[in-house]
C-alpha positions in Angstrom: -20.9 -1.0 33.2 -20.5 2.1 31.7 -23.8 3.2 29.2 -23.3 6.4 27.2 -24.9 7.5 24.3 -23.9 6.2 21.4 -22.0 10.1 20.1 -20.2 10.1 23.1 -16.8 10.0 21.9 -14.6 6.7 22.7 -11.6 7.4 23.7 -10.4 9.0 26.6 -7.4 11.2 26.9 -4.7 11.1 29.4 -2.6 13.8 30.7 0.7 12.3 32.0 3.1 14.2 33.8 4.7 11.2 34.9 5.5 8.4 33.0 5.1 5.4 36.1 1.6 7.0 37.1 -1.1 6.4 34.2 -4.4 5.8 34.4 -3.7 1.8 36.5 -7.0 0.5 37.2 -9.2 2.9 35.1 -7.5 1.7 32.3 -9.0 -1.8 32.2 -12.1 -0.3 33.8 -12.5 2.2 30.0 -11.2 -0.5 27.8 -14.3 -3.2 29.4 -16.4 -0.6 28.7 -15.3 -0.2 24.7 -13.2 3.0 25.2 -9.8 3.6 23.8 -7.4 5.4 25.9 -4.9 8.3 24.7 -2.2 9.3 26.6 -0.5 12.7 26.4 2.6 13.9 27.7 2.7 17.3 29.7 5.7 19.1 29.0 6.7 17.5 25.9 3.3 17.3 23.9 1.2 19.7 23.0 -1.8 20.0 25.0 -4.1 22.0 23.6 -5.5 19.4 21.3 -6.1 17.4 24.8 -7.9 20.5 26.4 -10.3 21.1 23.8 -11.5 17.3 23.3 -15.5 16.8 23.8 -14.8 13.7 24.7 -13.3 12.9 29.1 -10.0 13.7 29.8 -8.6 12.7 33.2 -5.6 14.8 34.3 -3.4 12.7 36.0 -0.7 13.3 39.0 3.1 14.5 39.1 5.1 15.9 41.8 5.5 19.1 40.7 3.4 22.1 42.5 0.7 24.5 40.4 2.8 27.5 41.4 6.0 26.4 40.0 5.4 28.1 36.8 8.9 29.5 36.8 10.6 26.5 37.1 7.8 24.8 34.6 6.6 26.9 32.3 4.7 24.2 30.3 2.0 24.8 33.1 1.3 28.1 32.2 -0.4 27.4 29.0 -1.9 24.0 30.8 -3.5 26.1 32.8 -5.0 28.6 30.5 -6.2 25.6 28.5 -7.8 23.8 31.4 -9.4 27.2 32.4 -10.7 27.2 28.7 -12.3 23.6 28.9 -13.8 24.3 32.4 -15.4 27.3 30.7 -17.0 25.1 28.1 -17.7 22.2 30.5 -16.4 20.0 29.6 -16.0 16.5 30.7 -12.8 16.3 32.9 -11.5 14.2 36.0 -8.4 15.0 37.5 -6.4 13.0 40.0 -3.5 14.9 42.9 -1.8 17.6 40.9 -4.6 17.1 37.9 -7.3 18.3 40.9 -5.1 20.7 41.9 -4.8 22.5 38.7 -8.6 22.2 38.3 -8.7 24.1 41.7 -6.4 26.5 40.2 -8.4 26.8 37.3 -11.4 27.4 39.3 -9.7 30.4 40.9 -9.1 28.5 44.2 -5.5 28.9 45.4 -3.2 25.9 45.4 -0.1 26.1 48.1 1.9 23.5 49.9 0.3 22.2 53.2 1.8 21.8 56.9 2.6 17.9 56.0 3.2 15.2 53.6 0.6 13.1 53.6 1.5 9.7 51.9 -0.2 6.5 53.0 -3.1 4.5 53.1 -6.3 5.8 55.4 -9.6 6.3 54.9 -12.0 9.2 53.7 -14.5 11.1 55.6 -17.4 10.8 52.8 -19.4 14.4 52.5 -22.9 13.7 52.8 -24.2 14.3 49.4 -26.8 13.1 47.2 -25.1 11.1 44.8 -22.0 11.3 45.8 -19.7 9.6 43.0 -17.1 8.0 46.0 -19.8 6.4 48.0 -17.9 2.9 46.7 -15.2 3.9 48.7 -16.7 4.4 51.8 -15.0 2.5 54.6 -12.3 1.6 52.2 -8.3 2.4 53.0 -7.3 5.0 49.7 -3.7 5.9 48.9 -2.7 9.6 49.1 0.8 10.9 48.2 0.6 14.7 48.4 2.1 17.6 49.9 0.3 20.6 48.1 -3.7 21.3 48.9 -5.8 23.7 48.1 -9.2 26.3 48.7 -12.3 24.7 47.7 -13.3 26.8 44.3 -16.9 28.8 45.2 -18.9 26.8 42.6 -17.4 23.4 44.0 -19.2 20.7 46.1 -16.9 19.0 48.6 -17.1 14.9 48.2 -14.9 13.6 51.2 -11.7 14.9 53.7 -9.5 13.6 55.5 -8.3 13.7 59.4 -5.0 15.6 57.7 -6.3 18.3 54.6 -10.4 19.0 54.8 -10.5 19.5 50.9 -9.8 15.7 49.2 -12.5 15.6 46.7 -14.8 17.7 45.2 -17.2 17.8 41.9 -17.9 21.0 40.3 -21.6 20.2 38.4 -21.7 16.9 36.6 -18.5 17.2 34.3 -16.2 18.1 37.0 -14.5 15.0 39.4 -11.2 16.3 41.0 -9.6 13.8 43.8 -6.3 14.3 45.8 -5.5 10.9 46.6 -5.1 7.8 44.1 -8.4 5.8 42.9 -6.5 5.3 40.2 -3.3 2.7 41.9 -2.8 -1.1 40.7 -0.3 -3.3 43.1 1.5 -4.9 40.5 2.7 -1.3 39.6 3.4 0.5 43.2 7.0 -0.5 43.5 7.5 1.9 40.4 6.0 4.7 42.7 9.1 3.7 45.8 11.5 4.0 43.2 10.8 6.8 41.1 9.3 8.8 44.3 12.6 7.8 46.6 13.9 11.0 46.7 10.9 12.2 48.7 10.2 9.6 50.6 13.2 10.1 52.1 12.8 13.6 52.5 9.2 13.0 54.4 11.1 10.5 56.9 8.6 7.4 55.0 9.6 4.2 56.3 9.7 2.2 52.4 9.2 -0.9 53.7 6.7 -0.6 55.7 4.9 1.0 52.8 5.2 -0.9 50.5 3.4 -3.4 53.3 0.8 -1.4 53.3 0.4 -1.0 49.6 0.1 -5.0 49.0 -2.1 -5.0 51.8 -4.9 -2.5 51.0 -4.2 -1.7 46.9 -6.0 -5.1 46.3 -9.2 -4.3 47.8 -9.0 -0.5 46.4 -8.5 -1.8 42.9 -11.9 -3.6 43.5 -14.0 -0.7 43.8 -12.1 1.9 42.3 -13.7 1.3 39.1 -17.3 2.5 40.7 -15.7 5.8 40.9 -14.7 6.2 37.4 -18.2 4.2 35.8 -20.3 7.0 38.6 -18.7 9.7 37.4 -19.3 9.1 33.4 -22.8 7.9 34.2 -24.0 11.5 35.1 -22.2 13.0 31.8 -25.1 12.0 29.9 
């Protein structure tokens, strides 16, 4: 369970810049724990309310790349926002492109990698004190990426993996950035084949066999996912 102090504010907000991938499993996780959650749209809403909260925001993923500020230009002012709140350190979690921009942020450089890497597979767990994924060691993750990125100089790497070295890191207590997808409930994958078909496709995925995978391993992910988000908040006191 999740013990903050009582002036911690209760609601968390939600950067969305994707409609089918929200906050899945964290959501029950926050609302068990007496949080509200606020969701806010990148590209249509503005953000700078969201980036100058006290209170956690988690940065959630997209498939749109850091660098594609010509084609995006929304992200330009994301990221001078999120460079403001990382000044200030502030509480902030972000998940695939959200721990990419946080990498960006940090003044580490974000660039496509030398292959997709989408599918279930294990992490390599740094060995930390404390480390905030410990949960999921041994555990099958979901990872549906084909950007990575430096590790920022004031980072601490949490876990790889045998394709991209940099999967996780923490930058003091307020900072959690992850590549893969904590985050993913089974019920709502099949969203993910559809709205992501385009590029599966593209990467040569076999769907079905996928989506296999996903009702095979998403259960026992969605079980200990939750100790990710509940570690992580614990040391923001």
């Amino acid at each position: 369970m999740i013990s903050l102090p009582t002036d911690f504010p209760k609601t968390v907000y939600a950067i969305q810049h994707l409609a089918f991938e929200d906050l899945g499993s964290f959501e029950d996780t926050l609302y068990q724990a007496g949080f509200r959650v606020r969701y806010f749209e990148a590209g249509v809403d503005d953000l700078k309310q969201a980036f100058e909260y006290t209170g956690l925001v988690i940065i959630l993923g997209g498939p749109i790349g850091v660098y594609e500020t010509e084609d995006y230009p929304f992200l330009n002012d994301e990221i001078i926002h999120l460079q403001q709140r990382l000044e200030k350190k502030l509480p902030t979690f972000g998940i695939c492109l959200g721990a990419q921009l946080i990498a960006h942020a940090s003044g580490a450089k974000v660039y496509p990698g030398h292959q997709k890497e989408i599918g279930w597979s294990k992490l390599q767990l740094a060995d930390v004190d404390n480390n905030p994924l410990q949960s999921l060691n041994d555990i099958k993750v979901l990872h549906w990426h084909g950007d990575t990125f430096d590790l920022p100089n004031q980072a601490t790497l949490l876990a790889s993996s045998d394709i991209y070295p940099h999967q996780a890191f923490s930058i003091g207590t307020h900072v959690l950035a992850v590549q893969f997808h904590p985050e993913v409930l089974n019920d709502s994958l099949e969203k993910w084949l559809i709205g992501h078909t385009a590029e599966l496709r593209k990467a040569k995925i076999d769907i079905p066999v996928l989506r296999e995978y996903n009702q095979k391993f998403a259960p026992t992910l969605e079980q200990v996912a939750s100790e990710v988000l509940q570690n992580f908040m614990q040391k923001l006191i």
